[in-house]
C-alpha positions in Angstrom: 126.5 149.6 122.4 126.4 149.2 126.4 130.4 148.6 126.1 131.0 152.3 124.0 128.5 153.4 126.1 131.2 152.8 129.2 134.3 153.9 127.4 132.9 157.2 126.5 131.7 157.3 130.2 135.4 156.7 131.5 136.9 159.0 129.1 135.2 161.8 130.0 135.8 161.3 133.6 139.3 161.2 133.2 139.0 164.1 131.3 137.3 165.6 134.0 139.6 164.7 136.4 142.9 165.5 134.6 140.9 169.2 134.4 140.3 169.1 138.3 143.9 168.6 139.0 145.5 171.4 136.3 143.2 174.1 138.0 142.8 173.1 141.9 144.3 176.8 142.0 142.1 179.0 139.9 139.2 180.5 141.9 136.2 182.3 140.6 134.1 184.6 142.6 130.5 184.0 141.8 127.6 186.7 143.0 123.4 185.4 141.8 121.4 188.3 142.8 121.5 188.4 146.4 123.9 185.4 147.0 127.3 185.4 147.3 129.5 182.1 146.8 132.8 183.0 148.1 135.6 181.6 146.2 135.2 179.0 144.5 137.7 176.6 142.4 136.9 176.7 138.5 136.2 172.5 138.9 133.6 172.5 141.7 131.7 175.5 139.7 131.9 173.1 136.7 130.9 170.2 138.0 128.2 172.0 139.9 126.6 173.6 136.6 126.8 169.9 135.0 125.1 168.7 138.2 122.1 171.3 137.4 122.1 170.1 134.3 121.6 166.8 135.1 118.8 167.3 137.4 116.9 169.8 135.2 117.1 167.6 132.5 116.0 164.4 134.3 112.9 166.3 135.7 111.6 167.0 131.8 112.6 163.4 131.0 110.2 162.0 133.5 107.6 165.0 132.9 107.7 164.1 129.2 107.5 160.1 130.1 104.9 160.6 132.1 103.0 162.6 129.2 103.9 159.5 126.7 102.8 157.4 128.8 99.2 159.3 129.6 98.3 159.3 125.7 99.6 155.7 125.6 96.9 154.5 127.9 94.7 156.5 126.5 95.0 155.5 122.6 95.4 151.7 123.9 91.5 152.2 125.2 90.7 153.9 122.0 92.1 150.9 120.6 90.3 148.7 122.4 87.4 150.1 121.8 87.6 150.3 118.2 88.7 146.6 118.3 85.4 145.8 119.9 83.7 148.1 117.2 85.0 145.8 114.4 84.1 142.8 116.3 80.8 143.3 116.8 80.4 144.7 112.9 82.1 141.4 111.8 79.4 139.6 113.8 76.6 141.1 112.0 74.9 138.9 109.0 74.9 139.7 105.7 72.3 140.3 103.6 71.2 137.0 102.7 67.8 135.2 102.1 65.0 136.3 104.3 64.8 133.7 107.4 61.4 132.9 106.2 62.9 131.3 102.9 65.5 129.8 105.2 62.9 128.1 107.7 61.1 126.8 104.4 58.2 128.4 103.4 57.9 130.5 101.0 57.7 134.2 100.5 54.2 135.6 100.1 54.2 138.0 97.3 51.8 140.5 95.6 48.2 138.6 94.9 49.4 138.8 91.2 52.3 137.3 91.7 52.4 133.2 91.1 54.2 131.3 93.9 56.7 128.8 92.0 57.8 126.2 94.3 
């Protein structure tokens, strides 16, 4: 995957620079509001958009990483938590014989009831 990964990588920057040398002579004039850029060759305003690009899209990538990452931690305590839950439930004995009939005397009953030993 890593090796495509590079190929596609070097394609397009030949691409990019066969485009760069076919139009070192076309200029664009660009005017943002107040700004002015002068002119400009069509490349450099290309590869200055892509730049933007590039950074704009990083800085959601690490806001959104960083937001995985928060309900990550969080759910891995909620985990733990419930873990410990379970544990502690799993712990618990079950309803067996009263610990009087375990330690070996027996159960005292109604007076009409006969003790059978």
């Amino acid at each position: 995957m890593r090796l495509v990964f590079v190929l596609v990588f070097l394609a397009l920057m030949v691409f990019f620079m066969i485009f760069a040398w076919q139009n070192q002579e076309e200029q664009v004039h660009v005017v943002f509001g107040g700004w002015d850029s002068g002119e400009l060759p069509v490349f450099l305003l290309i590869l200055l958009s892509f730049g933007a690009g590039v950074v704009i899209t990083s800085i959601i990538g690490i806001v959104e990483g960083m937001r995985i990452r928060m309900t990550n931690a969080k759910l891995r305590r909620k985990l733990k938590k419930l873990e410990a839950e379970v544990d502690s439930l799993r712990n618990l004995p079950l309803g067996g014989p009263a610990p009087a009939a375990v330690a070996g005397t027996a159960p005292t009953g109604s007076p009409d009831e006969e003790d059978v030993l």
